[in-house]
C-alpha positions in Angstrom: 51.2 -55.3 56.7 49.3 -52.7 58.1 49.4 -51.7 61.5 46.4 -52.4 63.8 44.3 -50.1 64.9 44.5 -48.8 68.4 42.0 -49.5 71.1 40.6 -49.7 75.0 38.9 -52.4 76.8 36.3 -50.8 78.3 34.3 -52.7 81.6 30.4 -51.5 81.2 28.3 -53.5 83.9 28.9 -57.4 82.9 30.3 -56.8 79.5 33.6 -56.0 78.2 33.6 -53.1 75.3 36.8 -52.6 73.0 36.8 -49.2 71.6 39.3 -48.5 68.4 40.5 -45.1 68.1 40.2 -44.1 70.9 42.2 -40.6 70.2 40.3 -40.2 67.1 39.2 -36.3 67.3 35.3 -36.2 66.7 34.7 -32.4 67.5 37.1 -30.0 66.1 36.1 -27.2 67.9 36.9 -28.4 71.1 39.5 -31.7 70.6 36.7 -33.8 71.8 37.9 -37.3 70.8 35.9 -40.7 70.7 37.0 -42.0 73.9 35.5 -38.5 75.7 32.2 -39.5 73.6 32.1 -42.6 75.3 32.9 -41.2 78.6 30.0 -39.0 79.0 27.4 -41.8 77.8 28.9 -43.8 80.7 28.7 -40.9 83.0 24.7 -40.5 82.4 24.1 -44.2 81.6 21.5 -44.9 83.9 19.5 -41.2 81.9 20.2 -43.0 78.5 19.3 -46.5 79.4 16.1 -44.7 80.5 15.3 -43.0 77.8 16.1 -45.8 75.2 14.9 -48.5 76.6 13.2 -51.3 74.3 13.1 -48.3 71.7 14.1 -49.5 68.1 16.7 -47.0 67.7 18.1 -44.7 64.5 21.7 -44.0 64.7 23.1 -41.0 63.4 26.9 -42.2 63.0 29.7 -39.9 62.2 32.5 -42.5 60.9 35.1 -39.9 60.7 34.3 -37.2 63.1 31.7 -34.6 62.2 34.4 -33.4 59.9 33.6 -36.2 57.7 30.1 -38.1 56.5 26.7 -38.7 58.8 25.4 -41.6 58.0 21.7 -42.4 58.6 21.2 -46.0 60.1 18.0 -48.2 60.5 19.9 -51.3 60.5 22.2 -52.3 63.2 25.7 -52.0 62.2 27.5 -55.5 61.0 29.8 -57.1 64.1 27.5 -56.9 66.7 28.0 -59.2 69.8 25.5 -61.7 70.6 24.6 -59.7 73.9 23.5 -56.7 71.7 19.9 -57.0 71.1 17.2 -55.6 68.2 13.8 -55.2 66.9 12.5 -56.2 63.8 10.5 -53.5 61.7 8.8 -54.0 58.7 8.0 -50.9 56.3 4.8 -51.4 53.8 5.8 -49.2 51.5 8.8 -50.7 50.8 8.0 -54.5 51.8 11.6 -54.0 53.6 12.4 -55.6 56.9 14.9 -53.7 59.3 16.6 -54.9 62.6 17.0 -52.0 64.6 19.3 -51.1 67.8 17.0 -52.1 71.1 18.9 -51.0 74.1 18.5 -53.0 77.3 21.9 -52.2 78.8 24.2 -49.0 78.8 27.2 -51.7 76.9 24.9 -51.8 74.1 25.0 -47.5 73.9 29.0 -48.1 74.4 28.9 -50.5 71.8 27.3 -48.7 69.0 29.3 -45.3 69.9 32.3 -47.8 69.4 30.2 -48.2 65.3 30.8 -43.9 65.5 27.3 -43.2 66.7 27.1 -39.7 68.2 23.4 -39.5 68.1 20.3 -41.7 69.4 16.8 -41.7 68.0 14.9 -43.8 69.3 10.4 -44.7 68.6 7.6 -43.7 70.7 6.9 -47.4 71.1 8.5 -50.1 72.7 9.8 -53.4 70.9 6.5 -55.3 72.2 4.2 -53.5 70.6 6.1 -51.0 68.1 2.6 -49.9 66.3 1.4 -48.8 70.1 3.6 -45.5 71.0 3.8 -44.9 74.8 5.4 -41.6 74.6 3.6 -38.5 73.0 6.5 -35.7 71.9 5.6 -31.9 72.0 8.8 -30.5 69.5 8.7 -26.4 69.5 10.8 -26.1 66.6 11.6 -22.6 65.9 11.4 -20.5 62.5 14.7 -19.3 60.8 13.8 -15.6 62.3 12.5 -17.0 66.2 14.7 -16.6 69.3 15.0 -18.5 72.0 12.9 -16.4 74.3 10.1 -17.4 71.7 10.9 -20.9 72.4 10.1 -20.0 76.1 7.0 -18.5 76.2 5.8 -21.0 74.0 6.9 -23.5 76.6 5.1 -21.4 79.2 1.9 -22.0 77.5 2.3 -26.1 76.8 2.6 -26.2 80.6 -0.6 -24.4 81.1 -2.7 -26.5 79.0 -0.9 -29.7 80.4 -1.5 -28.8 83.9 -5.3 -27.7 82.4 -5.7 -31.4 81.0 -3.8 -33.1 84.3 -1.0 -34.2 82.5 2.7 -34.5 83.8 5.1 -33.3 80.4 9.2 -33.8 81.0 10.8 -31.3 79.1 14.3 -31.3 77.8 16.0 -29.4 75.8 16.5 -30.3 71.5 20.3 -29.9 71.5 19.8 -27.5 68.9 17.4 -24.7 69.0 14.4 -25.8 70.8 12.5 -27.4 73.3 10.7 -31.1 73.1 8.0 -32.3 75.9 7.5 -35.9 76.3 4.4 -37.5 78.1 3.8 -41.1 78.6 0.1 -42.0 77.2 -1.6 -45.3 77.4 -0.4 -47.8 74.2 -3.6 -47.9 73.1 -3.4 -46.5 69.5 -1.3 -46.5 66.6 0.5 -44.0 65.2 -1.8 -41.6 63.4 -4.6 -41.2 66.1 -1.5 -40.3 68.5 -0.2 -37.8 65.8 -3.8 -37.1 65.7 -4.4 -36.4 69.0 -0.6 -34.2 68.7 -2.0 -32.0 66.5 -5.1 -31.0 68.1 -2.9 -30.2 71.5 -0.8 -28.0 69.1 -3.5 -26.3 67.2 -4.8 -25.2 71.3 -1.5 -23.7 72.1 -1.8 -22.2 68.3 -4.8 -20.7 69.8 -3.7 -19.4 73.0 -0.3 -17.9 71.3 -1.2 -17.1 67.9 2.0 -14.5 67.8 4.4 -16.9 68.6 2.7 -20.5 66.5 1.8 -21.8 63.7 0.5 -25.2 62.8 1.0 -24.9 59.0 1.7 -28.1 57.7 4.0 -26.7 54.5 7.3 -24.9 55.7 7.0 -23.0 52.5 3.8 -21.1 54.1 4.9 -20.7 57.6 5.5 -17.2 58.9 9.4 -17.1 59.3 8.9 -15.8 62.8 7.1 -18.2 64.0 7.5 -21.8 66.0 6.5 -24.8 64.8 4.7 -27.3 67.2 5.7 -30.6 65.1 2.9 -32.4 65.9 5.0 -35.2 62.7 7.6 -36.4 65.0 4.7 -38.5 66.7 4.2 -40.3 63.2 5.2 -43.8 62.7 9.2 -43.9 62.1 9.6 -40.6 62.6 12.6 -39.5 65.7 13.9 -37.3 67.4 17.2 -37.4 70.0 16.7 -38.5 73.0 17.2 -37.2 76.2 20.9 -37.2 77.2 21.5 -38.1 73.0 24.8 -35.8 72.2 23.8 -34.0 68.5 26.3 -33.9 65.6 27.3 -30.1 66.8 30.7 -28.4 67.0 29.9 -27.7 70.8 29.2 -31.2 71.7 25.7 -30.2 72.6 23.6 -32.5 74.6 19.9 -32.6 74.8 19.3 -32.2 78.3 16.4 -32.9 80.1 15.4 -29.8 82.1 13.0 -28.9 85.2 10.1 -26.5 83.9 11.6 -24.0 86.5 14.7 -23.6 84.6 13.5 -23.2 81.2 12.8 -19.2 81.7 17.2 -19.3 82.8 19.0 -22.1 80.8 20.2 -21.9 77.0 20.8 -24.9 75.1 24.3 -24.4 74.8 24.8 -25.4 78.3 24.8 -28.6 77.8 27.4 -30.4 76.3 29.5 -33.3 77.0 31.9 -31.0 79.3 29.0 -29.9 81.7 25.9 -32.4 81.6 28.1 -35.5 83.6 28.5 -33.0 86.6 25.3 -31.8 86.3 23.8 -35.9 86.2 26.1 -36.3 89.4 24.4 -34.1 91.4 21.3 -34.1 89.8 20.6 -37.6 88.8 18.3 -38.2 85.9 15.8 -36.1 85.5 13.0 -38.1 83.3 13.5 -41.0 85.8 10.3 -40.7 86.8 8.7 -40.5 83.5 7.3 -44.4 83.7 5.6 -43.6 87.4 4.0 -40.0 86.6 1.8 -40.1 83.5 1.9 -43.4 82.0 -2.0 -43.8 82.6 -3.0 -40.8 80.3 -5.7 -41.3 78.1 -5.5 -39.4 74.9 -9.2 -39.1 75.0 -9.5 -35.5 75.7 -7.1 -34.8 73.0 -9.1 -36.7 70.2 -11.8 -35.1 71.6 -10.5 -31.7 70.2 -9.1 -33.4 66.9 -13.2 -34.5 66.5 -13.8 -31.2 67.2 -11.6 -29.3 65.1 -12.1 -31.4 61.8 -16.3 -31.1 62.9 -14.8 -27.4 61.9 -13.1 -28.0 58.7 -9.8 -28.1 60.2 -8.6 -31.9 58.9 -5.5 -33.8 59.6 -3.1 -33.6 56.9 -1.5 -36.6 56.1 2.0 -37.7 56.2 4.1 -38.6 52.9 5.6 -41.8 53.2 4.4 -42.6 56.0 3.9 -46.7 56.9 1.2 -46.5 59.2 
């Protein structure tokens, strides 16, 4: 008979978590085990509650470590406990249902780490309306030949026209090699007039930093050495990682929400797993105030411009598979 796995009982809030494996190692390069993955969610749980909440949620799950398989995951992992909750999707394309993660409490992050999850990628929209997104995401995603000093002045310039258009953006870094800004916006359209609305604030810092930008929708025609503002990742059922989200990284990278003061100084290898529960200690959660700030902008202005710009010639490409 084969032996049974090993495991921790974890107390999270109310809720009792059993985590198997505990010692199993999921970043090489440092010994980082599974248990240490679920200790830093715990240590910024209020940040990833935050950032998640009543999000249907992608997991990127790394069964074995990052030395084996990432697996994709709409659907939420078989086992579940009653006390973990979801959101039902529905994709037209494929006349598919899905039941996605829909975190409420930090046991429900524990909870699907304990399923392998290293990464979180969550909707713009909330489970009560999920065609409505509340969040518009800025992603400067940098060409194979950028730098990251590219990545900062073009976050120098989406502050400027932000602060021109009276809106409050919370930055953070990608965990990889760039930068995302999220605003809160009123839920008052669906996916492609927000993406919409995305590109036409992109094609302004295009404008502004044409050295630096590029809009191009095909990566194939982009100029190497040039950033991509991905005005996509506000389409439907397209995600990112959220804020606090570890990535699937050797250096158990973190993407970190930042104050647009420490952009110009900080690298995104700063925060990991090893530096970011210190840093949420003393700092607390950055984005906590993302709900109170900006949640009454009007993308008006911004469709405005898309009018504008396709009154020019300039239309909005559209998305492939995209459900809506």
């Amino acid at each position: 008979m084969a032996s049974k796995s090993p495991f921790v009982e974890l107390e999270v809030d109310d809720r009792t978590v059993k985590v198997t494996n505990p010692d199993r190692v999921y970043f090489p390069q440092s010994g980082a085990t599974k248990l240490d993955l679920v200790e830093y969610y715990r240590a910024v749980g209020p940040g990833i509650v935050n950032a998640l909440f009543e999000r249907p949620c992608m997991l990127h799950r790394f069964p074995k470590g990052l030395a084996g398989e990432k697996v994709h995951q709409k659907r939420l992992p078989p086992g579940a406990p009653g006390w973990v909750e979801t959101v039902r999707l529905h994709f037209p394309r494929w006349n598919r249902t899905a039941d996605e993660l829909c975190v409420t409490e930090l046991a429900s992050v524990i909870w699907a780490v304990q399923m392998s999850t290293v990464e979180f990628h969550p909707w713009n929209s909330r489970r009560a309306d999920p065609e409505k997104p509340d969040e518009w995401r800025i992603d400067l995603d940098p060409g194979p030949l950028s730098d990251y000093a590219q990545v900062r002045r073009v976050a120098g310039v989406v502050h400027e026209v932000l602060d021109e258009l009276g809106v409050v953006g919370f930055p953070k870094t990608s965990g990889g090699s760039g930068l995302h800004v999220y605003v809160r916006i009123r839920p008052d359209h669906g996916h492609k007039e927000v993406r919409r609305a995305a590109l036409a604030f992109a094609r302004e810092v295009e404008r502004r930093a044409p050295d630096d930008v590029t809009t191009t929708w095909w990566r194939k025609d982009r100029d190497p050495h040039h950033l991509f503002v991905d005005y996509n990742q506000n389409a439907r059922d397209h995600t990112i990682a959220a804020a606090y989200s570890v990535r699937g990284l050797p250096d158990a990278r973190v993407s970190a929400p930042v104050a647009w003061d420490e952009v110009d100084d900080c690298e995104p290898e700063d925060f990991t797993i090893f530096t970011m529960p210190e840093r949420f200690a003393r700092l607390g959660d950055l984005h906590a105030t993302i709900d109170d700030d900006a949640s009454t902008y009007d993308l008006a202005p911004l469709l405005q411009w898309a009018d504008r710009d396709e009154a020019e010639g300039r239309e909005t490409p559209e998305v492939p598979d995209d459900d809506g």
